[in-house]
Backbone bond lengths (Angstrom), bond angles and torsions (degrees), N, CA, C in turn:
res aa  C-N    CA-C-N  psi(-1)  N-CA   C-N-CA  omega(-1)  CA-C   N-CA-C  phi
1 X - - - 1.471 - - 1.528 109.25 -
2 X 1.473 111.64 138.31 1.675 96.84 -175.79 1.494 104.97 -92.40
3 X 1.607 89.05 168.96 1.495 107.47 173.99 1.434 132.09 -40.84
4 X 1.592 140.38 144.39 1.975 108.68 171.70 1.625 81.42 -74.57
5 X 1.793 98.58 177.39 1.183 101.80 178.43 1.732 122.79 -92.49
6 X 1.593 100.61 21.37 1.701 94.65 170.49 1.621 89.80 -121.96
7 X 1.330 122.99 46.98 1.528 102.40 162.78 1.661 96.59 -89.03
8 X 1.737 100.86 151.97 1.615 91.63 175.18 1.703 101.07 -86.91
9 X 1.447 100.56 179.49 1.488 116.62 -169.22 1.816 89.42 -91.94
10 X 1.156 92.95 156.53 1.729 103.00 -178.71 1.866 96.19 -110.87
11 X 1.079 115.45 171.78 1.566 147.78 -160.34 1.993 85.06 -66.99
12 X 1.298 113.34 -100.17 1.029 97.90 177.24 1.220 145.81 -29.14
13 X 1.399 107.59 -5.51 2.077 107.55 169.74 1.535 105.21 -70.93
14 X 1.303 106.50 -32.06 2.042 120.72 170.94 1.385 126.59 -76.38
15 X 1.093 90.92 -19.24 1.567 113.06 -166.18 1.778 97.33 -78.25
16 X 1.491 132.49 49.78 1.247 151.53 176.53 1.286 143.00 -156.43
17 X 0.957 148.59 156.28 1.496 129.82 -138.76 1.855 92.06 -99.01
18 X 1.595 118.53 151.68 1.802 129.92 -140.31 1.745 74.41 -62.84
19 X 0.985 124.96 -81.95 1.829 132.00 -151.47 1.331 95.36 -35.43
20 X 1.427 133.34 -39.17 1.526 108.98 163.84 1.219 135.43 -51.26
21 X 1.622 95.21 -54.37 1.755 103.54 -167.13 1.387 98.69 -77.80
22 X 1.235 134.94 -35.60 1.750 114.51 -156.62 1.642 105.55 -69.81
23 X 1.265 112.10 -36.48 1.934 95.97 176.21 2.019 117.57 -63.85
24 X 1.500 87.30 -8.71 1.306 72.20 -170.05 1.570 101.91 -121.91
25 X 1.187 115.14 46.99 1.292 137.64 150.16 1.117 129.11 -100.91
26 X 1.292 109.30 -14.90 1.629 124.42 169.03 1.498 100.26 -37.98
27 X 1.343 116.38 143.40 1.510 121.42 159.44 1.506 115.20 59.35
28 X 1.134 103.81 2.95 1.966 116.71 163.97 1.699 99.23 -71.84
29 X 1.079 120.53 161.13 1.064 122.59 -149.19 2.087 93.07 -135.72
30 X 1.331 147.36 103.98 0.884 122.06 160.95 1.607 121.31 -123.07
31 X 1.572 118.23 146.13 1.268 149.75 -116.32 1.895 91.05 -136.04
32 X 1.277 100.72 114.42 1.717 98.69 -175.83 1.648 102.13 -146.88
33 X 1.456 91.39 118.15 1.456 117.54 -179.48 1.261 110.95 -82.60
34 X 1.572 114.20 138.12 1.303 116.82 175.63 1.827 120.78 -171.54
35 X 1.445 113.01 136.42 1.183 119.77 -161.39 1.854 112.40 -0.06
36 X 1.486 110.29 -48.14 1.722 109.94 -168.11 1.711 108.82 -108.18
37 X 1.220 96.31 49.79 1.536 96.89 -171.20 1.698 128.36 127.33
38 X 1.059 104.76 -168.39 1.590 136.83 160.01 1.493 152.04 -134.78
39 X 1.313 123.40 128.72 1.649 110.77 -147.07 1.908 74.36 -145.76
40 X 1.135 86.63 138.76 1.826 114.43 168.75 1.461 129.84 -126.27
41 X 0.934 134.71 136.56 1.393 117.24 -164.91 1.748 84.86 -138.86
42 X 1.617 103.79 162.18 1.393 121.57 154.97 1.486 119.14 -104.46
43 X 1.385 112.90 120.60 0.888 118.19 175.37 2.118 128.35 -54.34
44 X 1.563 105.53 104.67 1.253 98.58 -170.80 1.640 122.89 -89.27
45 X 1.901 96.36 -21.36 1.911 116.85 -163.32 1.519 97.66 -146.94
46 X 1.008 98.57 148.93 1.280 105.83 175.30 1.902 118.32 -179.54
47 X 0.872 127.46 152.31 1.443 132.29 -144.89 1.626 127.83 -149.90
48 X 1.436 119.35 100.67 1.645 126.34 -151.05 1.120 78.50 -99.01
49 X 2.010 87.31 161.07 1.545 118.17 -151.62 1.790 86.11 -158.26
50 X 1.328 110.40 120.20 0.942 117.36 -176.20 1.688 130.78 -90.28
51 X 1.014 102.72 18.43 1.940 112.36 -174.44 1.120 98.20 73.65
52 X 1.587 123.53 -146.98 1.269 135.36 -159.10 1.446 120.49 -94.05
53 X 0.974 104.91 24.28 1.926 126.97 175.30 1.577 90.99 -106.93
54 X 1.057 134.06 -14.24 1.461 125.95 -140.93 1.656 80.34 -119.38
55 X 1.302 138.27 152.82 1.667 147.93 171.18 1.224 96.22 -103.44
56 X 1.572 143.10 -44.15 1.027 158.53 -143.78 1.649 107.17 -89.95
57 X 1.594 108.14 -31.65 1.651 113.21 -170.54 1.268 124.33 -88.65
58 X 1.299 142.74 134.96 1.336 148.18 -170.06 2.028 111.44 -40.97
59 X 1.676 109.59 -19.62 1.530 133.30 -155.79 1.485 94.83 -89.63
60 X 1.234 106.86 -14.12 1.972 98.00 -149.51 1.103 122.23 -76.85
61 X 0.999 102.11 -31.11 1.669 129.11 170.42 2.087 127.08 -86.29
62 X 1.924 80.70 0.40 1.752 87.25 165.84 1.716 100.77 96.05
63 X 1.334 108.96 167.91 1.864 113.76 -153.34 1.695 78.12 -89.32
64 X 1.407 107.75 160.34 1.461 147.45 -175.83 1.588 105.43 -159.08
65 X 1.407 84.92 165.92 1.801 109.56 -166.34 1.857 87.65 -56.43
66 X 1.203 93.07 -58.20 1.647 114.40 -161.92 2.130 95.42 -48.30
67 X 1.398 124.41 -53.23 1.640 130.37 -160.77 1.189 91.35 -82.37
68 X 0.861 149.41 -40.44 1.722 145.74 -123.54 1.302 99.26 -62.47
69 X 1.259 143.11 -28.62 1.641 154.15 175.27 1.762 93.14 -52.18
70 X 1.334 119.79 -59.12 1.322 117.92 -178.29 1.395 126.89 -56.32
71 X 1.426 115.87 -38.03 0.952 116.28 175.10 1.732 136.84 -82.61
72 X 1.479 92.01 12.89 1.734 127.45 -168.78 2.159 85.48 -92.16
73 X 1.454 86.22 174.70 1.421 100.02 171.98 1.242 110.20 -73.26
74 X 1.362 116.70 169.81 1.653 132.21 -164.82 1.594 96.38 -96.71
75 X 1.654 100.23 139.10 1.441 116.70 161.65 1.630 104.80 134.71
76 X 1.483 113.12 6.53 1.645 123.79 -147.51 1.369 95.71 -113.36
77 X 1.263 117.45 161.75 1.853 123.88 156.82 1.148 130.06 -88.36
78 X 1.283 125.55 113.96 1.217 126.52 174.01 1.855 116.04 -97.81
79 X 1.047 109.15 119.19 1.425 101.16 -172.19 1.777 110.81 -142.82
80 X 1.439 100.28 131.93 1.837 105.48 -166.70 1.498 89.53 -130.72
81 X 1.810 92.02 167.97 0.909 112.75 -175.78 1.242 117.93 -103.08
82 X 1.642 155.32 147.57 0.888 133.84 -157.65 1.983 102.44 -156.40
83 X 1.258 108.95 139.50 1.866 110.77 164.56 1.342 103.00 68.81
84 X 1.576 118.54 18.71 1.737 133.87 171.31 1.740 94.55 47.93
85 X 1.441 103.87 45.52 1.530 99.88 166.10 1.700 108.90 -161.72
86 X 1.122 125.08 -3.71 1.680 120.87 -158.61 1.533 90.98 -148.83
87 X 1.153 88.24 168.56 1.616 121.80 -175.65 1.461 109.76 -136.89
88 X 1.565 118.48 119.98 1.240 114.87 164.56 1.655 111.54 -128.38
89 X 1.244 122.33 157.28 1.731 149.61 -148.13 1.402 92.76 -110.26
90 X 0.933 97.60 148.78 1.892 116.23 178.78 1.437 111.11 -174.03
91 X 1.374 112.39 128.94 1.519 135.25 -151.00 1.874 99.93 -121.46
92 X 1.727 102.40 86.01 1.333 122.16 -164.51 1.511 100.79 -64.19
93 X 1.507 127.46 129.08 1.112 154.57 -178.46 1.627 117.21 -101.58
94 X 1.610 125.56 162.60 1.358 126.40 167.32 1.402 121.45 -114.38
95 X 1.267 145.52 -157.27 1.821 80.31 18.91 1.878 100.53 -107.05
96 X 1.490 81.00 151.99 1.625 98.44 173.83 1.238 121.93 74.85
97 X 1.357 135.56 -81.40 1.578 110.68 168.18 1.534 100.77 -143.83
98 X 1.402 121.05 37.60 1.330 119.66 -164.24 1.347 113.12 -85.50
99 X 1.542 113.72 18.57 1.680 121.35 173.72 1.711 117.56 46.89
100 X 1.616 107.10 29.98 1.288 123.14 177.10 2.395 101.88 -75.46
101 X 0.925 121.62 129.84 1.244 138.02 159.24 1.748 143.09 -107.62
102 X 1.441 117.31 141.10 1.167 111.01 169.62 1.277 131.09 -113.79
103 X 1.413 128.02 106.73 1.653 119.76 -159.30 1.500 98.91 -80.63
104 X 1.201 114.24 139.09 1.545 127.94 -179.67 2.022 89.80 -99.34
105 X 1.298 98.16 124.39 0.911 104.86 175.13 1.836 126.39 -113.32
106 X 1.186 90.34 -38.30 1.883 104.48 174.91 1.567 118.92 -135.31
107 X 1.007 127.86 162.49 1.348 126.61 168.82 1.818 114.26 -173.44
108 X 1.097 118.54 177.46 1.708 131.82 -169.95 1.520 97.50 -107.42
109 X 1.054 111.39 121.46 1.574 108.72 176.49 1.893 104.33 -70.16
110 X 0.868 129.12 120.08 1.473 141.62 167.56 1.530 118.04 -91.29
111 X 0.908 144.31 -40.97 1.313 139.56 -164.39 1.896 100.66 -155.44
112 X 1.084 121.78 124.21 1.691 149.39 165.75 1.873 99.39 101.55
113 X 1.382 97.28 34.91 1.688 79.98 178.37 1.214 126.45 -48.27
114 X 1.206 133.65 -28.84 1.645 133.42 179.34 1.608 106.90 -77.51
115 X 1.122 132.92 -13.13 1.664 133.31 163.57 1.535 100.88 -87.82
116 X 1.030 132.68 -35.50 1.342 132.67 177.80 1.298 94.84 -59.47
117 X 1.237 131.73 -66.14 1.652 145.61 -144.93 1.584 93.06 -77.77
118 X 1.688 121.03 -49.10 1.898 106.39 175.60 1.633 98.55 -65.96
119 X 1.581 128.00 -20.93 1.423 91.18 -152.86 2.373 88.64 -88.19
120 X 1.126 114.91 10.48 1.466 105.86 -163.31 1.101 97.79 -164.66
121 X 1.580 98.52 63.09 1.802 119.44 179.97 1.673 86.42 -76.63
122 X 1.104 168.79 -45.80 1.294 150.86 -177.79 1.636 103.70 -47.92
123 X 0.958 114.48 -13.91 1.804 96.09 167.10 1.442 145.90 -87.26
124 X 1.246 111.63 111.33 1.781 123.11 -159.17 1.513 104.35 -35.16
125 X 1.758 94.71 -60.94 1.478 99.48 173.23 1.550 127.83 -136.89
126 X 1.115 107.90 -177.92 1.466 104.53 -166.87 1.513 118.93 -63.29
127 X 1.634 129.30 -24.61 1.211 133.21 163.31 1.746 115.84 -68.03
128 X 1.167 113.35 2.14 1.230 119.92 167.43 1.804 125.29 -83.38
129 X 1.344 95.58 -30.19 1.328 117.95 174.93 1.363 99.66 -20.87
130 X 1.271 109.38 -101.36 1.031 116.53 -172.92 1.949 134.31 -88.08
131 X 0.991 117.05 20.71 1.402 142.25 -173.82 1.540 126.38 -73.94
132 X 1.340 101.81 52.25 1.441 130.80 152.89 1.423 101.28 136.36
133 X 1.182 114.31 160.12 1.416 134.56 -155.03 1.771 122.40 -46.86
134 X 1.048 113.08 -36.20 1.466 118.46 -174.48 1.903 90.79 -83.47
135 X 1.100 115.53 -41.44 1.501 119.52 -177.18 1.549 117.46 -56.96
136 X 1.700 96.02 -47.52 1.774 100.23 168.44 0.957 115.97 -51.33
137 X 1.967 113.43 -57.91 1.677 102.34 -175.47 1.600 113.93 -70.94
138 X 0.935 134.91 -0.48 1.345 120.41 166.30 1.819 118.62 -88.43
139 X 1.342 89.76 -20.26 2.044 90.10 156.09 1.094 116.29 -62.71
140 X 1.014 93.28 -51.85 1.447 105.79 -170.86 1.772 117.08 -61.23
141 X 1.282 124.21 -37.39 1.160 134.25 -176.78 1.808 103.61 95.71
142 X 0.615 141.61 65.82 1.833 151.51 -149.42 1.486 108.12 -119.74
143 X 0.884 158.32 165.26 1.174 149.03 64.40 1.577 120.80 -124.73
144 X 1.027 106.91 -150.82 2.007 111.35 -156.79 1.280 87.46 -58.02
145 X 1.754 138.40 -53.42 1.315 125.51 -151.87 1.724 109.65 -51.54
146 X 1.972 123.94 5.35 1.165 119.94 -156.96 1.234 82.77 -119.20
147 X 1.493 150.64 -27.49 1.264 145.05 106.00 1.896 85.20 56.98
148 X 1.254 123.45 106.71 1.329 114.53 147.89 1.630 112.76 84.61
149 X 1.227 114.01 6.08 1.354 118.45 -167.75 2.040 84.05 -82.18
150 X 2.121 102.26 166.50 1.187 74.53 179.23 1.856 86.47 -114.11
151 X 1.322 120.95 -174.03 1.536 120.96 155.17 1.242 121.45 -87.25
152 X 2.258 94.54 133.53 1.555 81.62 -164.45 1.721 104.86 122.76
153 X 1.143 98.90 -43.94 1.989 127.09 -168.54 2.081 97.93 -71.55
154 X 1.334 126.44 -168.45 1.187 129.05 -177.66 1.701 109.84 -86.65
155 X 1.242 100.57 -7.21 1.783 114.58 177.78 1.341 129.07 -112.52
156 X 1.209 113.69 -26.20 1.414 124.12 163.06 1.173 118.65 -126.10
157 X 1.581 114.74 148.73 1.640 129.00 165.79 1.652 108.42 -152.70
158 X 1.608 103.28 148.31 1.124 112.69 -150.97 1.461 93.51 -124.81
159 X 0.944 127.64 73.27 1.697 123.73 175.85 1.456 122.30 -70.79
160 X 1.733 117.25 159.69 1.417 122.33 -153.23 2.113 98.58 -65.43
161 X 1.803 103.62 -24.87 1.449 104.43 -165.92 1.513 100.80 47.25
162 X 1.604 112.40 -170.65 1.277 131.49 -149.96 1.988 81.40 -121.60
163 X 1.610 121.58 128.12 1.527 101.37 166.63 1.501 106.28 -94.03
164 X 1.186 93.36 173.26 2.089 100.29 169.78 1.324 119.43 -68.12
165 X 1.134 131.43 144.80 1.872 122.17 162.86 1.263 105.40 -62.18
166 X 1.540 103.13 125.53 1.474 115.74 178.23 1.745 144.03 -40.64
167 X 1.974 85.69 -7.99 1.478 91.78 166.12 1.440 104.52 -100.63
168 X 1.389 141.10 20.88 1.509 131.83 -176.96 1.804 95.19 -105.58
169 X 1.403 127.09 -8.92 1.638 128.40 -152.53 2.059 76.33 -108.47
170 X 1.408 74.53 129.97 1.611 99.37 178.59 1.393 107.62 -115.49
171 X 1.362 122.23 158.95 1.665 128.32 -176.51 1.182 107.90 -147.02
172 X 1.170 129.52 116.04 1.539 143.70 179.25 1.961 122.18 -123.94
173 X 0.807 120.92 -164.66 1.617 124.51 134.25 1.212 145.10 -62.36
174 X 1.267 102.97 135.96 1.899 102.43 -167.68 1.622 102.78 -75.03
175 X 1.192 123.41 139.66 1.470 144.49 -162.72 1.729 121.37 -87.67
176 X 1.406 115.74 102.02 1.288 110.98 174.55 1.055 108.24 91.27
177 X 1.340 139.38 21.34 2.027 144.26 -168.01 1.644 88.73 -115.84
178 X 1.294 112.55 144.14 1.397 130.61 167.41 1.433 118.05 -75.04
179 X 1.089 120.64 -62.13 1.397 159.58 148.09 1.907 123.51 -29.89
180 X 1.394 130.21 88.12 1.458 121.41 -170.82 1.533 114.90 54.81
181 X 1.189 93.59 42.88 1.691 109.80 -177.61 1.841 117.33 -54.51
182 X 1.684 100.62 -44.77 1.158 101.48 -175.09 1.530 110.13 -97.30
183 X 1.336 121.83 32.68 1.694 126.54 150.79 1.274 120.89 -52.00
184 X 1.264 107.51 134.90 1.504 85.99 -172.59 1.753 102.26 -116.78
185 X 1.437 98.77 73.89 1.580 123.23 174.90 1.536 107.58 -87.57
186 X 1.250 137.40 0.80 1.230 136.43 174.08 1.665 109.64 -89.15
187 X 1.497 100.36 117.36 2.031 112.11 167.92 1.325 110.30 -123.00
188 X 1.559 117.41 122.40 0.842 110.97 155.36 1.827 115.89 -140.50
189 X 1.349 120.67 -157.11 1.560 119.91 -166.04 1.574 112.90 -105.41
190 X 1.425 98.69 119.94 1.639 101.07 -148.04 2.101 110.92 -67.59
191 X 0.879 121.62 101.43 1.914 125.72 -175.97 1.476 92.67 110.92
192 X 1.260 147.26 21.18 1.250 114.02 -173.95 1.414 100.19 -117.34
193 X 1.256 130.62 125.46 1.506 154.68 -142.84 1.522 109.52 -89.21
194 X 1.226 127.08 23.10 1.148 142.68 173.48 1.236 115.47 -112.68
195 X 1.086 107.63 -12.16 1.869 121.73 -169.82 1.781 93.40 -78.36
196 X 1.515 100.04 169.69 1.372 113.63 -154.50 1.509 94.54 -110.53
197 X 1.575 137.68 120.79 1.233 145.81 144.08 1.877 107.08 5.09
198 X 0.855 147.42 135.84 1.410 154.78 153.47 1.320 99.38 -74.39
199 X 1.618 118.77 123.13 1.355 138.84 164.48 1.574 113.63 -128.70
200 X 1.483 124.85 115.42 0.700 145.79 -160.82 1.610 103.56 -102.79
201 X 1.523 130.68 113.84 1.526 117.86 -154.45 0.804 86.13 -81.79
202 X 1.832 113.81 179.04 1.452 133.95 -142.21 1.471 98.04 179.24
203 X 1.306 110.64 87.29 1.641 119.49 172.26 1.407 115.81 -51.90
204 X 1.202 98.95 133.44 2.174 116.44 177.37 1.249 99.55 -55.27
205 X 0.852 116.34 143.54 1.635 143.43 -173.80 1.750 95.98 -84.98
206 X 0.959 138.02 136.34 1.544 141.23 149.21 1.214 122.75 -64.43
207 X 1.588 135.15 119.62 1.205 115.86 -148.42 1.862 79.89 -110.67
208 X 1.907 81.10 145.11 1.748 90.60 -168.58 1.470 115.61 -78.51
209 X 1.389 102.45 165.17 1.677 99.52 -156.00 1.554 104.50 -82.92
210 X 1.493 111.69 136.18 1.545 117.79 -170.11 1.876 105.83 -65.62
């Protein structure tokens, strides 16, 4: 019998290495409490990172002050700062301490849309809300101080949501990474207008010497 769609997810749904869990986070729904409210989103994109096998992952290069969330057990938040302007969320995976991650990249705001909408009044429209990673966590209200929170805890919850039929979940390349660019660790929900533009990085040019 399936899940309703606000049961939360338990430890062991994480408790597996990222290329499992991130397709099947699709359409999970997560719910983040904070001093002025509550904002929920459905998960639409999202993007595995394989620890230190991975060139591309924050792990690869070994635990720091900054990873150490990753290298903890699965079910926790890992969240950095990035381009001395954004914040992006990552939903630490196992199994066990293999510093495997899932970057939440897009989602549908479901529940506190009008706190979503003051906290990311630059958005035309409401599918913008949340439409790629620095955008989610600012729906959401996020940043590093959530660093380590676990799911489940007084700040996060991770409910079963509704998933996609397995022919709507698409798999491509992860978007805008220098590093194992053409992995094709990127899932997201195939037509659904919340999903994040595909950017394919594009190294700075050296500007020639005058």
């Amino acid at each position: 019998m399936p899940s309703e769609p606000r049961t939360p997810l338990t430890t062991e749904f994480f408790d597996r290495p990222s290329p499992e869990v991130a397709p099947e986070l699709l359409g999970r729904v997560l719910a983040c409490t904070r001093p002025d409210g509550e904002v929920a989103v459905r998960i639409t994109e999202v993007e595995a990172y394989t620890g230190d096998t991975d060139p591309a992952s924050h792990a690869y290069r070994g635990r720091t002050a900054r990873n150490a969330v990753m290298f903890g057990p699965p079910g926790f938040v890992y969240v950095y700062f990035t381009y001395g302007m954004h914040f992006c969320m990552n939903l630490v995976t196992g199994p066990g301490t293999a510093a495997g991650a899932v970057l939440l990249r897009a989602g549908e705001v479901v529940d506190g849309i009008d706190l979503a909408r003051e906290r990311r009044r630059s958005a035309r429209r409401d599918i913008e809300l949340a439409q790629g990673p620095a955008r989610l966590t600012q729906a959401l209200g996020v940043d590093r101080a959530q660093d380590g929170e676990p799911l489940g805890g007084p700040v996060f919850r991770i409910l079963s949501g509704e998933p996609p039929a397995p022919t709507l979940i698409r798999q491509g390349p992860r978007t805008g990474i220098a590093q194992a660019a053409d992995v094709e660790l990127r899932f997201w929900i195939d037509g659904d207008p919340t999903v994040s533009p595909y950017r394919r990085h594009v190294p700075k040019r050296r500007k020639p010497d005058a």
